[in-house]
N, C-alpha and C positions, 0 to 999 in steps of 0.2 A: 791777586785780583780775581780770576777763575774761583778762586775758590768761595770768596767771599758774595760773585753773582751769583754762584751754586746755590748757597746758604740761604741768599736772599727769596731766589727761586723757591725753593722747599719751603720757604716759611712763605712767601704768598700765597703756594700750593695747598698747606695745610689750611692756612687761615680761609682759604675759600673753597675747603672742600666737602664735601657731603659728608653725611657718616660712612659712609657705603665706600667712597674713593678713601676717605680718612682709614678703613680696616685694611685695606688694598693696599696703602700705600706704608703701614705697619710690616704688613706679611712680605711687600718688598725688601722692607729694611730688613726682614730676620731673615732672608733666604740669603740676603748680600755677606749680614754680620757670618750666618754659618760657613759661608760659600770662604770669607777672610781668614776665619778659625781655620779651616782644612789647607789652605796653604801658609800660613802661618806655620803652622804643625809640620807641615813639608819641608820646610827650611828649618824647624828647629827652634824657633820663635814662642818658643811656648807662653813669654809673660803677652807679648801681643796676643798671642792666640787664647788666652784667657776673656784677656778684657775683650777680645770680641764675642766671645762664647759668653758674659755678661750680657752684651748688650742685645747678644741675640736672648738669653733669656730675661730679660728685661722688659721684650716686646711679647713673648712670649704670655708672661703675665699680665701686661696690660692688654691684652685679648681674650684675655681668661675674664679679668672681670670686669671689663664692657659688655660683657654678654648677661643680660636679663637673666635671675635664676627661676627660673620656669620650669615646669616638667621637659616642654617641649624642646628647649634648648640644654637638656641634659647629654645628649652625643655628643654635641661640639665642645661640652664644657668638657666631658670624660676625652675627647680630644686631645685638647691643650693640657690636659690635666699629664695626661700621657706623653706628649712631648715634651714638657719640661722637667715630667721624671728621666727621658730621656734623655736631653742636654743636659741633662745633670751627671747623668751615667759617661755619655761620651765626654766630657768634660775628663773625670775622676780617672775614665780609661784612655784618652784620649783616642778615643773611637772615629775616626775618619768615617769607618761604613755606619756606624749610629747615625753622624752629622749629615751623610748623605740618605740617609733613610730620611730622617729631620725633614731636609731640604726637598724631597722627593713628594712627601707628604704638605708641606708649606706650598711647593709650586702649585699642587692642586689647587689647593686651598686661595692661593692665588692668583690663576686662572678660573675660577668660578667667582670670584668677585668680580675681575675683570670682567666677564661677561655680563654679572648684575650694573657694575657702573654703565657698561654700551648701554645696556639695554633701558636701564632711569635716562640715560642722554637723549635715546632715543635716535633716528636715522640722521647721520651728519651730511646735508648736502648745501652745496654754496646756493646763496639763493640769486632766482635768474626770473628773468622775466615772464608774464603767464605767456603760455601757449595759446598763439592768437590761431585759430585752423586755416590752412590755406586753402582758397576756393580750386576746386577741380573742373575744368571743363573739357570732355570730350574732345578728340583731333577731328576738327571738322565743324563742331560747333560755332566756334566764333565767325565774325566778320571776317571776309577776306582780306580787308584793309588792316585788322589788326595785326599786328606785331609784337611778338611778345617779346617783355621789356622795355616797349614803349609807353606814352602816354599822351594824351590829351588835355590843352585845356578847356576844350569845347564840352560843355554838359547841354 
């Protein structure tokens, strides 16, 4: 049951997300799938830790080319290009420190989206009522009769 409101969740999440949270939420899943290869690989699980080194180079590729081929987006391509020669290699050697290099360069890469989503969101505050200014008056100013916190209904 858990698993299946999981599922549900992630697919509403995508369905209503920007492109921006949508590359975000890519780079999440590859840093997770690398993060299950390396313990996988720990216990010895090698076919699991395949399929998850798939799925991380899976995502891998679909980031490579949703990227516009432009001059200007030639580093990030040379990027991705580069980490998946990578996950290839730690894959073949079953490279733990490759996967965490991977994953080290992904978090960036992950945390710099996260910042572009904040920042498209824009300041998240609960909304409250306008700020009405409260009058100020001098000790001594008012009526001696007045009492503050009282009221009248004489005008």
């Amino acid at each position: 049951m858990i698993d299946r409101a999981r599922q549900q969740y992630l697919a509403n999440e995508v369905l209503s997300a920007s492109p921006q949270k949508l590359r975000k939420l890519l780079l999440d899943g590859a840093i997770r799938f690398a993060n299950e290869t390396i313990q996988h690989w720990q216990v010895s699980d090698f076919e699991s830790g395949l399929e998850s080194t798939n799925r991380t180079r899976d995502i891998l590729i679909e980031l490579l080319v949703t990227i516009q081929d432009i001059p200007e987006n030639k580093p990030i391509m040379d990027l991705y290009r580069f980490l998946n020669r990578e996950i290839n290699l730690a894959s073949f050697e079953r490279s733990e420190q490759r996967l965490r290099e991977i994953v080290r360069v992904l978090t960036v890469e992950q945390e710099t989206w996260s910042l572009v989503c904040d920042k498209i969101r824009g300041p998240v505050s609960a909304p409250h009522a306008p700020v009405v200014p409260v009058p100020h008056f001098p000790v001594g100013s008012l009526p001696t009769a007045y009492v503050p916190g009282s009221f009248s209904f004489e005008a």
